[in-house]
C-alpha positions in Angstrom: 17.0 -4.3 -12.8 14.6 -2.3 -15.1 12.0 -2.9 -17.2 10.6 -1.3 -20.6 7.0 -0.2 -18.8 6.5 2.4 -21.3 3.6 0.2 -22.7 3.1 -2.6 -20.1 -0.4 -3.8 -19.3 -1.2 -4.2 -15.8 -4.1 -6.4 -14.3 -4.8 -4.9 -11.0 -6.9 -5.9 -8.4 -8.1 -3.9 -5.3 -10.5 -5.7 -2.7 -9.4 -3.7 0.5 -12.1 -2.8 1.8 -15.7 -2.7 0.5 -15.2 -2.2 -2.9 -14.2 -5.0 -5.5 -12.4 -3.5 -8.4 -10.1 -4.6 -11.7 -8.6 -2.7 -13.9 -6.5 -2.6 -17.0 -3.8 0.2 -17.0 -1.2 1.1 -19.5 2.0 2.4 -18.8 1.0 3.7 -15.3 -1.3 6.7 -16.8 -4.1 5.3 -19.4 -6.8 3.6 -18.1 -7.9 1.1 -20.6 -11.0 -0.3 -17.7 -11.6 0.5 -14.1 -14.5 -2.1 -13.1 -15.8 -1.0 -9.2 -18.2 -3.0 -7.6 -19.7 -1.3 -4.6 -21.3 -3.1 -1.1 -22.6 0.4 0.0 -26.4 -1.0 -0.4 -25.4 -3.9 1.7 -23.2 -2.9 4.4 -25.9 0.4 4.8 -28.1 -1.5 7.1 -25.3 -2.0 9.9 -24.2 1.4 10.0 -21.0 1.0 8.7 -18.3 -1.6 6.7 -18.6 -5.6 8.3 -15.3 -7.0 7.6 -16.8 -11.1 7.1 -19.3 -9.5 4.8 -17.0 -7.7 2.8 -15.0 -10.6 2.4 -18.2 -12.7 1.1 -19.0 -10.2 -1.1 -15.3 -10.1 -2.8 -15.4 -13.7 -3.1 -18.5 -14.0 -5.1 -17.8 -11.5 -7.4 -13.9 -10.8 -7.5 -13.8 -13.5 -11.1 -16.2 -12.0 -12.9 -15.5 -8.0 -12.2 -11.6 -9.3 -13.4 -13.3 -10.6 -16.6 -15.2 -7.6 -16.8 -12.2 -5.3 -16.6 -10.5 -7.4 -19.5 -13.1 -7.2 -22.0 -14.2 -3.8 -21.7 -10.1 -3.0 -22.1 -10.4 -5.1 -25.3 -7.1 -7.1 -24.4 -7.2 -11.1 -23.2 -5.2 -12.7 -20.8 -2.0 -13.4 -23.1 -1.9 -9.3 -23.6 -0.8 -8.4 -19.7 2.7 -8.1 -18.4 2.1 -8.1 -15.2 -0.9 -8.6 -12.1 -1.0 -6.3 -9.5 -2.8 -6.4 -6.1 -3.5 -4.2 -2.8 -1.0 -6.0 -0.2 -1.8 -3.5 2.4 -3.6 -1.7 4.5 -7.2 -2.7 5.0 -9.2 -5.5 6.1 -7.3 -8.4 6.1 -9.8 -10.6 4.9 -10.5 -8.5 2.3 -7.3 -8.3 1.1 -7.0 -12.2 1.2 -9.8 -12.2 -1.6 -8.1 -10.2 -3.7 -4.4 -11.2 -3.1 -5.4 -15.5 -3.2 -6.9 -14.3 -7.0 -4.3 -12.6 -8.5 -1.6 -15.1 -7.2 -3.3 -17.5 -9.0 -3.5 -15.9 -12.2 0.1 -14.5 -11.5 1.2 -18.4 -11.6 -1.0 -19.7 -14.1 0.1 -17.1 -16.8 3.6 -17.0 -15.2 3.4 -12.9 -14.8 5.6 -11.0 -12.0 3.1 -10.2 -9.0 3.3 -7.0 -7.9 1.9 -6.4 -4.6 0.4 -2.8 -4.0 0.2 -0.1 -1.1 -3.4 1.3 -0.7 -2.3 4.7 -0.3 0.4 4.7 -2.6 -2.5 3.8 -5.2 -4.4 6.5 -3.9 -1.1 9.4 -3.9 -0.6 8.2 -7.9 -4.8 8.7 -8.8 -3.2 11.6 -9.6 -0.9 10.4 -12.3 -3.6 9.1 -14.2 -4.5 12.5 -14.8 -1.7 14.8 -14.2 2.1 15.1 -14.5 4.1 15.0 -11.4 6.4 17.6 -10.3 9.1 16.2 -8.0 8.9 17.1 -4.7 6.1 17.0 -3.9 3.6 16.5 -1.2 0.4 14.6 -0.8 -2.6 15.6 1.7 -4.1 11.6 2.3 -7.9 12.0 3.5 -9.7 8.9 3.6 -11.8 6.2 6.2 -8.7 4.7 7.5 -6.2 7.4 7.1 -5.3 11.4 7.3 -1.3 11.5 6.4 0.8 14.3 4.7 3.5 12.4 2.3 6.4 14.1 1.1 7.6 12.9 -2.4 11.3 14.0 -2.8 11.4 11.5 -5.9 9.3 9.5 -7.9 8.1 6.3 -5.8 9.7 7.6 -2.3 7.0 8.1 0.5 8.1 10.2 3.8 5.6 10.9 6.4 5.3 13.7 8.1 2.3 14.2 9.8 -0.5 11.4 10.2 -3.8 11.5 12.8 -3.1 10.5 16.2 -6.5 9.3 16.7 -10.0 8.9 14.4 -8.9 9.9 10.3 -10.7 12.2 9.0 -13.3 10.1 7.2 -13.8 8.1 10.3 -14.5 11.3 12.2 -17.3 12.6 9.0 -18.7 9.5 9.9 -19.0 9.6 13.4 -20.6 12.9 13.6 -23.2 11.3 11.3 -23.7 8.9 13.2 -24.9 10.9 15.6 -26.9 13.1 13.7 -28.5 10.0 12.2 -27.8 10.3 9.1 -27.4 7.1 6.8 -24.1 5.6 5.9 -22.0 6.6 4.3 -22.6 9.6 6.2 -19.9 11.7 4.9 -21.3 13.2 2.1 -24.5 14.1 4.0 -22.5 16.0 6.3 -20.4 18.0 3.2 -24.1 18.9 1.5 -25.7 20.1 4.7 -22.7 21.9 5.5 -22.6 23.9 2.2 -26.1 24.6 2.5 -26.1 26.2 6.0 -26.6 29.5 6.3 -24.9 29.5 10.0 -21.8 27.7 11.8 -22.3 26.9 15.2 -18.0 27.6 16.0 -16.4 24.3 17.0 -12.4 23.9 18.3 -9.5 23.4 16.0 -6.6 20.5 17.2 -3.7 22.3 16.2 -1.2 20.3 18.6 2.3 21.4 18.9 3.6 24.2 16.7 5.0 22.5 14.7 3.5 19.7 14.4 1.7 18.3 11.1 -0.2 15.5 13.2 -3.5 15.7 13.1 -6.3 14.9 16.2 -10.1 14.6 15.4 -11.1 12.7 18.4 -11.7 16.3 20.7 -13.6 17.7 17.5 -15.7 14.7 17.4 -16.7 14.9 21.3 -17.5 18.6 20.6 -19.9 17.8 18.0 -21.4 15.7 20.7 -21.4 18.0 23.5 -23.0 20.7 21.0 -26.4 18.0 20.5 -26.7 17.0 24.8 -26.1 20.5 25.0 -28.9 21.6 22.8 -30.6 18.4 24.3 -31.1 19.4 27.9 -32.0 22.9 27.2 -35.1 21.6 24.9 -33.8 23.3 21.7 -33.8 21.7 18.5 -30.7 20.4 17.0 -29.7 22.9 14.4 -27.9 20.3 12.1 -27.1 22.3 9.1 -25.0 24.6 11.6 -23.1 22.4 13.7 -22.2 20.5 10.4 -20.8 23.1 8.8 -19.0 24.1 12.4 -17.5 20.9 11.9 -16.7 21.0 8.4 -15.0 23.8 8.6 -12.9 23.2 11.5 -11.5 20.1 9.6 -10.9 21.9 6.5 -9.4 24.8 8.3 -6.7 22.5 10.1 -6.3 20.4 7.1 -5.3 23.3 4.7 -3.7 25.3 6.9 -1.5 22.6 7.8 -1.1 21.0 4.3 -0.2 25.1 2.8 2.6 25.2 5.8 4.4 21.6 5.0 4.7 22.6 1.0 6.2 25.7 1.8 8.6 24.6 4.5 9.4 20.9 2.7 9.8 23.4 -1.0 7.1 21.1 -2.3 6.7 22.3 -6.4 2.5 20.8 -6.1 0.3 19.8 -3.2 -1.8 16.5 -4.1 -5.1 16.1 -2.4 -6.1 12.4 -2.6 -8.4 9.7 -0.8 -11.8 9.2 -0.3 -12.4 12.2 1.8 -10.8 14.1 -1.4 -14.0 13.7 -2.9 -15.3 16.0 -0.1 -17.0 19.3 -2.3 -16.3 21.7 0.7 -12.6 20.4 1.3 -12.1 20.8 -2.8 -13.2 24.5 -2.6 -11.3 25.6 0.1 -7.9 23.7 -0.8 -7.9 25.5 -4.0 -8.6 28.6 -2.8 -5.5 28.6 0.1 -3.2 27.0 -2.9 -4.7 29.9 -5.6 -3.7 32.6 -2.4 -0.7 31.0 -1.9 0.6 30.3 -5.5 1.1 26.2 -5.0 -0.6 24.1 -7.8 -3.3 21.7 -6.5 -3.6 18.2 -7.9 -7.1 16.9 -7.6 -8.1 13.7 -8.8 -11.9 13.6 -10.7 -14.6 12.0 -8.0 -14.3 8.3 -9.7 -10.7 8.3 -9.2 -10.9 8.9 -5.3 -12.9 6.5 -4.0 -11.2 3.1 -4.1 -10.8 1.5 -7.5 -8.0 -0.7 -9.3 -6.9 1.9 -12.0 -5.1 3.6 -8.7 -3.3 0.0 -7.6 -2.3 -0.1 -11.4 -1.0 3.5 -11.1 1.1 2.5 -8.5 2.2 -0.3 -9.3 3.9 0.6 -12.9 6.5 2.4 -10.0 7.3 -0.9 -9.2 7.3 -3.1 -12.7 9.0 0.0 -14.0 12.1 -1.1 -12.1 11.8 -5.2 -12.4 10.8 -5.1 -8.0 8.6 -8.0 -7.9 6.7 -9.7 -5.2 7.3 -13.1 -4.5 4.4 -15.3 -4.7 4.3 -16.1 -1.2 3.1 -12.6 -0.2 1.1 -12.3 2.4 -1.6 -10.1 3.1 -0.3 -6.7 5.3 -3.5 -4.5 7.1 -0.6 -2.6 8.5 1.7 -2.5 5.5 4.5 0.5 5.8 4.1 3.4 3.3 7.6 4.4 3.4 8.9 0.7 3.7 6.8 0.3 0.2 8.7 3.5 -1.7 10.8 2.0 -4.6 14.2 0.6 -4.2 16.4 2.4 -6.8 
């Protein structure tokens, strides 16, 4: 079964995590609103995301951002053709909020429900912007998750390589942790790291040949080592250096690796997408190592990698496109398959 999306208006609602967000998307590529709601002030006194506060935080203002995202689109309730939710991954409380809402509104305006993948929303940021080349291959870098996605076709998702221990945001945001830095901590580490005029040289992970898996957990521990190290001698912590050590010891593994999987998988563009795609450092090297190597690099603007709804929305178009509709008694997935997600036909 297919369906005429060409101009479908899509309600979608993402609540994975700690952002509350609705938007109104057209057609899978115009973004008519895109409504984010951030708990960044809040959760920065605990040092990082607390799931029953996130979920508190969705609750109370999940009606009103969806309200929001209708009126500044200039369209009403009667206008959609469909509502579309994250299913999966993240927290699963979270996810509840955000699912239990547009259910509701899914029966009461008797619209399809189309639950999302989280990282599927994030791979198709890029549609909102750009035109897709078939295959093609996604470098995922985010809190939860550091993947490389093939894309033989539109909507099809194989993995082949993902992290075998902390992603890659996760690790940005242990290391500034322990440099005391505020959370989010990534960014802090990204500016220091540009601004260093030395590198204190940390170890790259690079596993089996041929492996695309990634390992930051060894990196991390380095990092650590460096400051007791530094510690026990009585030397000051040279911040700026061992941040850019680390910095670059990420990027270097994550481009190197990323450059090898297009031209081995024949890949036509490399996508860089996620929250860690926002990463200033990681966007200056990537385009260098594609600009060497002749592969065209896919970047989505800063607003568009960070979680928002416009991204479920993207996503989700894949799915009302082809009339693959969720049933109503969906639950919410924190482990939700990537490739299990990829289109049917």
């Amino acid at each position: 079964m297919t369906t005429n999306a060409s101009h479908e208006l899509i309600l979608a609602v993402e609540t994975s995590c700690d952002e509350t967000s609705a938007a109104v998307v057209r057609g899978g590529k115009r973004i008519l609103s895109n409504i984010v709601s951030s708990q960044i002030d809040t959760h920065r006194r605990f040092g990082g995301v607390v799931p029953e506060i996130a979920s508190r935080k969705h609750a109370e203002s999940i009606t009103a951002i969806m309200e929001q995202a209708l009126a500044e689109a200039g369209v009403s309730f009667r206008d959609l053709s469909a509502i579309a939710v994250t299913q999966g991954p993240g927290l699963v409380g979270a996810l509840l909020v955000g699912i239990v809402a547009a259910k509701s509104l899914a029966m009461a305006l008797g619209l399809p429900l189309i639950g999302t993948h989280h990282i599927a929303g994030h791979i198709y940021a890029n549609e909102l912007v750009h035109e897709l080349v078939y295959p093609c291959l996604a470098l995922v870098a985010s809190g939860g998750h550091t993947e490389l996605v093939l894309l033989e076709s539109e909507g099809r998702f194989r993995i082949i390589g993902r992290t075998r221990d902390d992603a890659v945001g996760e690790a940005y945001d242990k290391v500034a942790r322990t440099l005391k830095f505020p959370y989010p901590g990534g960014p802090h580490v990204d500016r220091l790291a540009q601004g260093a005029d030395d590198e204190i040289p940390l170890p790259r992970a690079w596993l089996e040949p041929d492996s695309y898996d990634f390992s930051f957990s060894g990196l991390k521990s380095a990092v650590l080592a460096a400051i007791n190290t530094a510690a026990m001698k009585g030397e000051p912590i040279r911040e700026a250096a061992l941040a850019r050590g680390f910095q670059t010891s990420v990027i270097d593994v994550l481009t190197t690796k990323a450059v090898r999987a297009v031209r081995e998988f024949g890949a036509k563009q490399l996508l860089l997408c996620g929250g860690v795609a926002a990463n200033g450092g990681l966007r200056a090297a990537l385009a260098a190592r594609c600009e060497e190597a002749g592969i065209p690099l896919l970047v989505p603007p800063l607003q568009l990698c960070t979680d928002n709804a416009a991204m479920i929305g993207a996503a989700a178009h894949l799915k009302y496109a082809r009339g693959e509709f969720t049933p109503l008694d969906m639950k919410a997935e924190p482990g939700l398959s990537l490739e299990d997600w990829s289109v049917v036909s």
